[in-house]
C-alpha positions as CSV (number, residue, x, y, z in Angstrom):
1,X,144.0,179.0,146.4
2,X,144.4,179.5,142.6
3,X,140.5,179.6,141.9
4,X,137.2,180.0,143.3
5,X,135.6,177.1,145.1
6,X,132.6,176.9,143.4
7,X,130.5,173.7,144.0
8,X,129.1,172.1,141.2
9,X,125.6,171.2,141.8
10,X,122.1,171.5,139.8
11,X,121.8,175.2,140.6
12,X,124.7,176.2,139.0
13,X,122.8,174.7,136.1
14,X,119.8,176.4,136.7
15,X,120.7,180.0,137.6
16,X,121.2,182.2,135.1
17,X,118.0,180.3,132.5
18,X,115.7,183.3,133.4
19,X,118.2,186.3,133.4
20,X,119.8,185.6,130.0
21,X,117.3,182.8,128.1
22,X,114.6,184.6,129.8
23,X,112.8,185.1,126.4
24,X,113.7,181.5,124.7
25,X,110.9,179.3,124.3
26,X,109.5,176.2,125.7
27,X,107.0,173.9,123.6
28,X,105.0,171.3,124.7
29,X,102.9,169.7,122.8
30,X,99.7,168.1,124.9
31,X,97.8,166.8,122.4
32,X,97.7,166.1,118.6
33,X,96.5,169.4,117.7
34,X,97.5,171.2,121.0
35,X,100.9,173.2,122.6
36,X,101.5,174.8,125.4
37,X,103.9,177.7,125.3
38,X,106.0,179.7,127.8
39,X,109.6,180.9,128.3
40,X,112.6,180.4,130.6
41,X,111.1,182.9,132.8
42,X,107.6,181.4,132.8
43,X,110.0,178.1,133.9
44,X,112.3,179.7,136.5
45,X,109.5,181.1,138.4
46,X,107.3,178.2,138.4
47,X,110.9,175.7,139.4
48,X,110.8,178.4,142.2
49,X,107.6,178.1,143.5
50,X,107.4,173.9,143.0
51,X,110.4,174.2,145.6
52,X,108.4,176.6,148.2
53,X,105.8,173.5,147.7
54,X,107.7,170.9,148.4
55,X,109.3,172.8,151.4
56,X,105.5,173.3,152.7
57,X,104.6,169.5,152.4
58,X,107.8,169.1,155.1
59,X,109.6,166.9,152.7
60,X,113.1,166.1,154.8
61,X,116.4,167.0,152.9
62,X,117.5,164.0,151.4
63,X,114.2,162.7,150.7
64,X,113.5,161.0,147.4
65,X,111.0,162.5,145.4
66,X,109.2,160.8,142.6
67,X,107.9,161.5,139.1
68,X,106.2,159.2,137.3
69,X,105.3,161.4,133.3
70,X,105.9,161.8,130.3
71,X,108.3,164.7,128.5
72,X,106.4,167.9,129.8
73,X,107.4,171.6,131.0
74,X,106.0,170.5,133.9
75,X,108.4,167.1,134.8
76,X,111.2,169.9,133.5
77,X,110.1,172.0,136.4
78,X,110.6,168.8,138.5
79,X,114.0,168.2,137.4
80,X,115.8,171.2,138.7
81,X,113.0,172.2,141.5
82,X,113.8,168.7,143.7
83,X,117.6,168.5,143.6
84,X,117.8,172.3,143.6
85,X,115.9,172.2,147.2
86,X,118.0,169.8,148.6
87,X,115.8,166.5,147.7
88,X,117.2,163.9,145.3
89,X,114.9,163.1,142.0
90,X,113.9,159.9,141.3
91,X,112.2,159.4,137.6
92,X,110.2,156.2,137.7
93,X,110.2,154.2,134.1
94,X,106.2,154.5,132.7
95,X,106.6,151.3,131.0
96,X,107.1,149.0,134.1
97,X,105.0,146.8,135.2
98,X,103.4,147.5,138.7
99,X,105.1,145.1,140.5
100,X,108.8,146.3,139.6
101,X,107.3,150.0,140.3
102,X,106.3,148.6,143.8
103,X,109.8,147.5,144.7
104,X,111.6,150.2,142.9
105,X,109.4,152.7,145.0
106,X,109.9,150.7,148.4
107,X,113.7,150.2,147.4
108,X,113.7,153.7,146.9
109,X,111.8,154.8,149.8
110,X,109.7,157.7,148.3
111,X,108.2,159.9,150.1
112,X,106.5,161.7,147.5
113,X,105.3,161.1,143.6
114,X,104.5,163.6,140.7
115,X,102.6,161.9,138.6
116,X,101.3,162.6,134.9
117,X,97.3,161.8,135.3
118,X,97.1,159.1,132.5
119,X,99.9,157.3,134.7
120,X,98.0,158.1,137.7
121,X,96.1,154.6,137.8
122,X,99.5,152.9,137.8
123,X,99.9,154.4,141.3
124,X,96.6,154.1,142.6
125,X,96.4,150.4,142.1
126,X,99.7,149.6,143.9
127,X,98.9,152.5,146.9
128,X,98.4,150.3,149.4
129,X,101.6,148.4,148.9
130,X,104.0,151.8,149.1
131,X,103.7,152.8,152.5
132,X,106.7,155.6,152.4
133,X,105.2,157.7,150.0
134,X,103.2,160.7,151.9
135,X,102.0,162.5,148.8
136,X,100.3,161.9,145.6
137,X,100.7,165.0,143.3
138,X,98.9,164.9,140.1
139,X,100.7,166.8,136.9
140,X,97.8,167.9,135.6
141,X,95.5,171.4,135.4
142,X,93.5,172.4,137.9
143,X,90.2,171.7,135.2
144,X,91.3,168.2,135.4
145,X,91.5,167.3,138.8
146,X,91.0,169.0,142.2
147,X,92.4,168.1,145.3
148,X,90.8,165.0,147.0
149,X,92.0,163.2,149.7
150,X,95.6,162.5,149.5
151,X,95.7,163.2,146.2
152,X,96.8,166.9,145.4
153,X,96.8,168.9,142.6
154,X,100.2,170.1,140.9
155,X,98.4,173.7,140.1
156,X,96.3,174.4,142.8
157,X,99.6,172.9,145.0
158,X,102.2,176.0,143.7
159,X,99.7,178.4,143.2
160,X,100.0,180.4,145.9
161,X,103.6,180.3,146.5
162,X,106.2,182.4,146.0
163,X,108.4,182.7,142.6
164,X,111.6,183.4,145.0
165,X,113.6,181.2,146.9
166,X,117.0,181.0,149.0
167,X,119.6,179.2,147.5
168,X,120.7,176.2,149.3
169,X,124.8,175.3,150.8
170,X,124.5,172.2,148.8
171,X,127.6,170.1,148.4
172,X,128.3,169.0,145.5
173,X,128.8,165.2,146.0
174,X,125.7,165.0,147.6
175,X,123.0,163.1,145.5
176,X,120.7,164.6,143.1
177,X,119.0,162.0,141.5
178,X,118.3,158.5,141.1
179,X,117.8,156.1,138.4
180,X,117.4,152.2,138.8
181,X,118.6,149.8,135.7
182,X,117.9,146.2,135.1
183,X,121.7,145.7,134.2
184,X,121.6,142.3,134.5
185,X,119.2,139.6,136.0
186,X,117.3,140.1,138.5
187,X,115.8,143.1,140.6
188,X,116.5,146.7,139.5
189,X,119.2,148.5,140.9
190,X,119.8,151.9,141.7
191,X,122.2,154.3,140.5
192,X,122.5,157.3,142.5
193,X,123.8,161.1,140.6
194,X,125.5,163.3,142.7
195,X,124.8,167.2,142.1
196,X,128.8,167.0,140.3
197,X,128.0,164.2,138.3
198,X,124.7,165.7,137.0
199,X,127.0,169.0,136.0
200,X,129.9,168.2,134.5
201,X,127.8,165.4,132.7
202,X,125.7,168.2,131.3
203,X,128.9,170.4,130.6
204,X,129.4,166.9,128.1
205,X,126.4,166.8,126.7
206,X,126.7,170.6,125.4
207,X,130.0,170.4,124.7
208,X,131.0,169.4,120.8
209,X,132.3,166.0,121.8
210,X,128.9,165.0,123.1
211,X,125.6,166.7,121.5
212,X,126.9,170.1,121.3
213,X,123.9,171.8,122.8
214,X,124.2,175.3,123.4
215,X,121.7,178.6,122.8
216,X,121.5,178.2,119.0
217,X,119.6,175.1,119.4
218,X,116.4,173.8,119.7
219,X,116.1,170.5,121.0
220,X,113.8,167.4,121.1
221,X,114.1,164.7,123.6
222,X,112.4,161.8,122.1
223,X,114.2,159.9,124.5
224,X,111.7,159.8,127.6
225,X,112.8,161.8,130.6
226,X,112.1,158.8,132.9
227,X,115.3,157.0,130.8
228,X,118.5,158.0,132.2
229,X,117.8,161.5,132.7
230,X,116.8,162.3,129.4
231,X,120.4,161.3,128.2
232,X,121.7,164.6,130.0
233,X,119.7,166.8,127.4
234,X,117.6,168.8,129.5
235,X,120.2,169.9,131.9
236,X,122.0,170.9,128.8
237,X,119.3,172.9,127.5
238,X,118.6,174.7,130.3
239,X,122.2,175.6,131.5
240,X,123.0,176.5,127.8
241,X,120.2,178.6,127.1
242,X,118.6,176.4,123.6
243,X,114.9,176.0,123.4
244,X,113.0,173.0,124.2
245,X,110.5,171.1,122.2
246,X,108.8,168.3,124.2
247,X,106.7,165.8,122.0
248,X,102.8,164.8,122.7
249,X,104.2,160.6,123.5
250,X,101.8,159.2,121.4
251,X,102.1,161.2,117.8
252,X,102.0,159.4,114.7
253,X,105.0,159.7,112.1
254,X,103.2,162.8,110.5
255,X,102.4,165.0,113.2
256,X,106.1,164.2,114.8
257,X,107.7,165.3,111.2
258,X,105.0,168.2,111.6
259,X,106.4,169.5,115.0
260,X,109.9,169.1,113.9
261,X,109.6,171.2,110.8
262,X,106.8,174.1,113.2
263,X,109.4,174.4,115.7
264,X,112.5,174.4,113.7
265,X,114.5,172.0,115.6
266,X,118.1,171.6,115.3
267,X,118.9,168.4,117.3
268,X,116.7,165.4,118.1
269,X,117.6,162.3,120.2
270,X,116.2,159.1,120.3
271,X,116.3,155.2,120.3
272,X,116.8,153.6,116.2
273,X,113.4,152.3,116.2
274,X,111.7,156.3,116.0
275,X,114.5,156.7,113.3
276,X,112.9,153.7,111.6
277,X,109.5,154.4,111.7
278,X,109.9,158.0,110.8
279,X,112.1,157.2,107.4
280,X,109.2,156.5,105.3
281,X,107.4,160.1,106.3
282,X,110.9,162.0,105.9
283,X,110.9,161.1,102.1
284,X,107.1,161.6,101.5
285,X,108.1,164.9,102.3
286,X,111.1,166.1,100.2
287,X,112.0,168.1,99.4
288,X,112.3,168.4,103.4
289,X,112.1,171.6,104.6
290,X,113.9,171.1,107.7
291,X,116.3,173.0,110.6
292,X,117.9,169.3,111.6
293,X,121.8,169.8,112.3
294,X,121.5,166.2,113.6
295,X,119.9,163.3,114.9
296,X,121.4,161.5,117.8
297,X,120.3,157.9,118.1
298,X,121.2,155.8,121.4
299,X,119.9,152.8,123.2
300,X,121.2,150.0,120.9
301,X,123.1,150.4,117.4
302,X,121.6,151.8,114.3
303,X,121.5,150.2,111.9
304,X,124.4,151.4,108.8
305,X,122.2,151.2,106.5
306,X,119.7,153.5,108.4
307,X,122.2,155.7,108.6
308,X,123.5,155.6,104.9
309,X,120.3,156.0,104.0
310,X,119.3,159.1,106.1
311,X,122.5,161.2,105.1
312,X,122.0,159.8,101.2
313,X,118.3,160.8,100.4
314,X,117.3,163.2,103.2
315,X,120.7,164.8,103.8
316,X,119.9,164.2,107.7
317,X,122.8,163.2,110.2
318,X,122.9,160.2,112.1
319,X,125.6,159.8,115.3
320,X,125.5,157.1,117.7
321,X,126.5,157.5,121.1
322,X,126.7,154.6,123.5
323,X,126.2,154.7,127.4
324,X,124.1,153.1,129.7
325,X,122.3,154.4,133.0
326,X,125.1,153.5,134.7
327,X,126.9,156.4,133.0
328,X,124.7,158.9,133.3
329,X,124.4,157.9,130.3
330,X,126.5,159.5,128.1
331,X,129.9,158.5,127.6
332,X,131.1,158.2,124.1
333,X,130.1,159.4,120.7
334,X,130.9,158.1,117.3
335,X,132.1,161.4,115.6
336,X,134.6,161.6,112.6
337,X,138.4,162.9,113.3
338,X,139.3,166.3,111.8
339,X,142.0,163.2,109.7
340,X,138.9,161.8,108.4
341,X,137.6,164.4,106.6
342,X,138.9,163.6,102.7
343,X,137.3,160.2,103.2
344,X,134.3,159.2,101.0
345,X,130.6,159.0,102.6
346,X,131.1,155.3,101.9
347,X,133.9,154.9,103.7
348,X,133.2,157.1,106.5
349,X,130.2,154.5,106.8
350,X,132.5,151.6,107.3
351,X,134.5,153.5,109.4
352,X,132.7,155.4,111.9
353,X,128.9,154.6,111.6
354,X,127.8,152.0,113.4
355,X,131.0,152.3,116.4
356,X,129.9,153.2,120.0
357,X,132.7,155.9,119.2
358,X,135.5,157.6,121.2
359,X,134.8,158.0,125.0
360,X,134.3,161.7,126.0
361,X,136.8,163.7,127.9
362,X,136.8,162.1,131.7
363,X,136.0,158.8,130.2
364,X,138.4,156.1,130.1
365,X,137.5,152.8,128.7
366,X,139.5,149.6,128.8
367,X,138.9,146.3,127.5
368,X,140.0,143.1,129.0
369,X,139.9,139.1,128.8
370,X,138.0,136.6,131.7
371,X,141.4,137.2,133.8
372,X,141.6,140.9,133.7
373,X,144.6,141.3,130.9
374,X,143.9,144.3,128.9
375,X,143.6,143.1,125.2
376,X,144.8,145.0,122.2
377,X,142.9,147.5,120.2
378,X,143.6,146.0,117.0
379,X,139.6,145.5,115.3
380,X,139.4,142.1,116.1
381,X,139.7,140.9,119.3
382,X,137.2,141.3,121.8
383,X,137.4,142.0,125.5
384,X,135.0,143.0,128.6
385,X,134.0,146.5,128.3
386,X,134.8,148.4,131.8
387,X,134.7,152.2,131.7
388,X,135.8,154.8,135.0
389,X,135.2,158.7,134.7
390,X,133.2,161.4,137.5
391,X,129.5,160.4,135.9
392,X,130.3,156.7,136.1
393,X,128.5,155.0,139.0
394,X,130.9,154.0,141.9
395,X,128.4,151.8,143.6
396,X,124.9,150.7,143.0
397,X,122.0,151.7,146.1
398,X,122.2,149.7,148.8
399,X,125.4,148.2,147.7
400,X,124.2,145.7,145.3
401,X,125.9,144.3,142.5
402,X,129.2,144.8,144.1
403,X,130.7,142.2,141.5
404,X,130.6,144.9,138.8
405,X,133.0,147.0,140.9
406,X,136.8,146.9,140.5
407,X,139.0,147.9,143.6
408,X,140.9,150.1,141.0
409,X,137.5,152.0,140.6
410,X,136.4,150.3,137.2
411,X,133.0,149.5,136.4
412,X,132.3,146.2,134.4
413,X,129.7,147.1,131.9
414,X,128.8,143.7,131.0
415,X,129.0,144.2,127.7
416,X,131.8,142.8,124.8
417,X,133.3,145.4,122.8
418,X,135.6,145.3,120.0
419,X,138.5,148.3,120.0
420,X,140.1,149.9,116.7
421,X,143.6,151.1,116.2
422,X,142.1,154.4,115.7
423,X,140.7,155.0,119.1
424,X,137.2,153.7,118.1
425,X,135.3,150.6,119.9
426,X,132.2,148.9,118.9
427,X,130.0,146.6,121.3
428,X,129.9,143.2,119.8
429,X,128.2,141.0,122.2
430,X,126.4,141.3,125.5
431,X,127.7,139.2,128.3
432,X,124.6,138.6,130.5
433,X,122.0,137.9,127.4
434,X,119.7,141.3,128.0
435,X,117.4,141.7,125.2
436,X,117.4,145.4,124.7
437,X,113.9,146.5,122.7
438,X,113.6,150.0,122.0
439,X,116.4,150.8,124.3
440,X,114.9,148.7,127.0
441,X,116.4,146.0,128.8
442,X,114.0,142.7,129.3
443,X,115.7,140.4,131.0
444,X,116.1,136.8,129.2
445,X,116.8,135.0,132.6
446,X,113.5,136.3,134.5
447,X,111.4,135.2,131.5
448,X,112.8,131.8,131.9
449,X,112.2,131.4,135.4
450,X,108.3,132.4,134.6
451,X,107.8,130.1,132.0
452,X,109.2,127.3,134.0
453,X,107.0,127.8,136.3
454,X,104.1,127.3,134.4
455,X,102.9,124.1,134.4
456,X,103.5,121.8,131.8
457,X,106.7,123.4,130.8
458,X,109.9,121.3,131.7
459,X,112.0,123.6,130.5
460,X,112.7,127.2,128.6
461,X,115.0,129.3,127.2
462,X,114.6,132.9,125.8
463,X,116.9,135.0,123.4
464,X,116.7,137.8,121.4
465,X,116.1,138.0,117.7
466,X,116.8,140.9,114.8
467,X,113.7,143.1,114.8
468,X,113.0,145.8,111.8
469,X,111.2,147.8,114.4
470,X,112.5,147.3,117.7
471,X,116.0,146.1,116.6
472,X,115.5,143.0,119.3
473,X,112.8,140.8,120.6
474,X,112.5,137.9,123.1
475,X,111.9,134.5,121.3
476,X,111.0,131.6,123.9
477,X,112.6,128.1,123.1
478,X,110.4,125.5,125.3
479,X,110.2,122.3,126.2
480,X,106.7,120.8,127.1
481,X,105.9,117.7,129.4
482,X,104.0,114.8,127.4
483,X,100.6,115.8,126.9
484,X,101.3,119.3,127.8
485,X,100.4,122.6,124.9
486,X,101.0,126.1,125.1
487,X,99.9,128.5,123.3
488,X,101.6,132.1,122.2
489,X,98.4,133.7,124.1
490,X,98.3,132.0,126.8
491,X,102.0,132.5,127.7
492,X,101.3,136.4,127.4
493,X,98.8,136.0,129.8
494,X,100.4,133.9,132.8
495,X,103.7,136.4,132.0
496,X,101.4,139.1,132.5
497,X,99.7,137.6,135.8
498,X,103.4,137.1,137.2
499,X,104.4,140.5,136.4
500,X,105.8,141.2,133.0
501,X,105.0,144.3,131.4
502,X,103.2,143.9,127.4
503,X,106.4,145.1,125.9
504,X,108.4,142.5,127.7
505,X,106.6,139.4,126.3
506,X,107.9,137.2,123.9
507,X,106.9,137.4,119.9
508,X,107.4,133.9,119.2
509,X,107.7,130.7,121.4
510,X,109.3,127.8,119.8
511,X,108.9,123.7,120.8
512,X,112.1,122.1,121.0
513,X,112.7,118.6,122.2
514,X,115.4,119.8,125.0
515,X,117.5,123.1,125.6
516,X,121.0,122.3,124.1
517,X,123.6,122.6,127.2
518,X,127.1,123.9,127.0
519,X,129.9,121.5,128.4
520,X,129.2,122.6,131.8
521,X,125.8,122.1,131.9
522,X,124.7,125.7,130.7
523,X,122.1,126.2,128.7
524,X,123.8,127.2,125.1
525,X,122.4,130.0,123.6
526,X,124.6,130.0,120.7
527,X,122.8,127.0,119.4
528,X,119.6,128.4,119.7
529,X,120.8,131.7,117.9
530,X,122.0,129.5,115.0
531,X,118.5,127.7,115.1
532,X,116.1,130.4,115.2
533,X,118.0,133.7,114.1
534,X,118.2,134.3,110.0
């Protein structure tokens, strides 16, 4: 043996936050005008007794466990309180629409759910229709809601346990959480962390050739923590030490800009569209008096001009990274070489803005053609984007999707990428037509088998179009039986009968005399794109 065995699971994260951060804040604001403040050691404590809890409900080992919030101290404390006691965390997406949280919970088997109380409705209508799940605990303070029935309180649940507990044996490739992803069409899939995964991808995030979190930092996930874990930046945060800034999930522009300035935060991370909406807010206030080191934006490209215009006239930072849940998600970043640093802002731009970057260390990337032959990195040609590293899913739940998997051990992203000379790729395409709005996927081929069922409809087709706020959204191209009509409000409400969430709707339908048809017989989405898109 040349070095200790140490396994590499969530509590070698979590260990030493309350010993040597013990004083470092963390913020959460809970209202407009309202934060709640404590420290690592308020944090530790608490994690502690949420695990005594969970251990006195006689949740199994191995269970999965639930939440179902926003970005709060207290779905923190879930983060490291489920995996650490030997139960695997699954973070259930707000924004879904009951019917997909119904099979994701039942696909899932959940035996228990932490759930924010604005969110708690979502639950209670689909109750009935979950029968694993054994415990409904509300994330709320006791002044809010007391114990009835089956539902428990969060509060009056930890209160009186102990802030001590007895580290668990737990090996590392053991799972720790879970996350389900559209990917392509049809139903959500899971994809399962293990305790090592979870580690060394936070041991990325922190280090410089992902976010570069560490103790001098104060961060602010705009990126919800139900999405991909957060991108990884909580279990930075906390193994690092840097403090934690959680925003109120419904602030204007203003008060957002407000918080970052109060709290002096150094790194924030979120889809383009925040970056967009926040641009206008950012300049009413120079000069800025600001602590940003950086903005990380995610989810789907930025736009370059976005990020011209952020370095030019606010002297702000944009870098893009690219991943997918699939990844964990974080697996490369679009940073500038130590050789790039006589170039011009201008061409910098051209040059590195915009790329889904250089994968991290453990990440390997390849591209390749429909037969598998690795094409050349030469800034033209495009290939299949697979990737392979230890936070890179090996298999999705249950064994689904098993055409994504490689024997090799390669996982087929499903995306089209373009890779430079340098090192750098950019995705160019997407093979499976997602629509990705605000860094969510909606799924083009589910929306076409709703609206063909609707009657009158003979036939549909959906694709995504530019958006100066969400960056995409789904435009429906139909084709109506004689006599038949349709309008733009009644398709949102039969979508919305069969299941689609608001955000998933489409913003425009179109009348077309017949879907244009590649030579096989598929429908050709190319043609609609020149059509429709500008």
């Amino acid at each position: 043996m040349t070095m200790m065995d140490v396994d590499l699971n969530t509590w070698t994260l979590f260990n030493h936050c309350d010993r040597h951060f013990g004083d470092v804040e963390i913020v959460t604001q809970v209202g407009i005008d309202k934060k709640f403040r404590y420290t690592y050691k308020d944090f530790a404590n608490r994690t502690r007794q949420l695990m005594n809890a969970l251990d006195s409900l006689g949740i199994e080992q191995g269970a999965a466990v639930a939440t179902l919030s926003w970005n709060t101290y207290r779905h923190l404390e879930c983060y490291f309180a489920i995996p650490c006691s030997g139960r695997v965390l699954h973070t259930l997406n707000a924004r879904l629409s009951p019917e997909d949280l119904t099979f994701i919970i039942n696909d899932a088997s959940d035996v228990a759910i932490l759930v924010a109380s604005e969110l708690l409705p979502l639950i209670e209508k689909i109750k009935d229709d979950i029968p694993t799940v054994k415990h409904i605990i509300v994330l709320d303070d006791d002044s809010a809601l007391s114990p009835q029935g089956e539902i428990l309180s969060y509060e009056t649940l930890i209160a009186s346990q102990p802030d001590t507990y007895t580290q668990h044996n737990i090996d590392e490739r053991s799972p720790a959480g879970l996350c389900y992803t559209s990917g392509t069409t049809g139903r959500p899939k899971g994809v399962l962390y293990s305790h090592r995964s979870t580690f060394l991808h936070a041991i990325n995030a922190s280090s410089p050739s992902g976010m570069s979190i560490c103790c001098s930092d104060a961060i602010l996930p705009v990126v919800p923590m139900f999405h991909a874990s957060a991108w990884g930046m909580c279990h930075a945060a906390v193994a690092t030490g840097a403090k934690i800034v959680f925003a109120y999930p419904h602030l204007d522009p203003k008060s957002f800009v407000d918080l970052l300035i109060d709290e002096e935060v150094t790194l924030t991370a979120g889809v383009p569209t925040v970056w967009i909406a926040l641009e206008a807010e950012l300049k009413a206030r120079k000069p800025l008096n600001h602590s940003l080191r950086e903005i990380f934006s995610g989810g789907s490209q930025p736009p370059k001009a976005l990020i011209e215009r952020y370095g030019r006239e606010l002297g702000i930072t944009i870098t893009q990274g690219w991943g997918m849940t699939e990844t964990s998600p974080l697996a490369s970043v679009a940073r500038p070489k130590h050789s790039m640093r006589h170039l011009s802002r201008e061409e910098l731009l051209d040059r590195v803005s915009g790329q889904a970057g250089i994968p991290g260390p453990g990440i390997e990337v390849k591209l390749v053609d429909d037969d598998l032959n690795e094409v050349p990195w030469d800034g033209t040609t495009m290939g299949n984007l697979y990737v392979k590293g230890p936070w890179v899913v090996q298999s999705y739940l249950h064994g689904r999707g098993a055409d994504s998997f490689e024997d090799e051990g390669w996982f087929k992203t499903g995306d089209v990428a373009i890779g430079s000379p340098d090192g750098y790729f950019v995705i160019a395409d997407r093979t499976k037509d997602l629509i990705k709005s605000g860094g969510e996927w909606i799924s083009s081929v589910d929306l076409e088998g709703a609206i063909m069922a609707i009657d009158g409809v003979v036939e549909a087709a959906v694709i995504a179009v530019p958006d100066d706020k969400w960056q995409e959204r789904p435009l429906a191209a139909v084709v109506l039986a004689p006599g038949a009509s349709l309008s733009l409000e009644e398709l949102h409400e039969k979508l919305i009968k069969a299941g689609f969430a608001k955000w998933q709707l489409p913003d425009q339908i179109k009348f077309i005399d017949a879907v244009p048809r590649t030579s096989v017989g598929k429908f050709d989405k190319k043609v609609l794109r020149s059509n429709f898109v500008e």
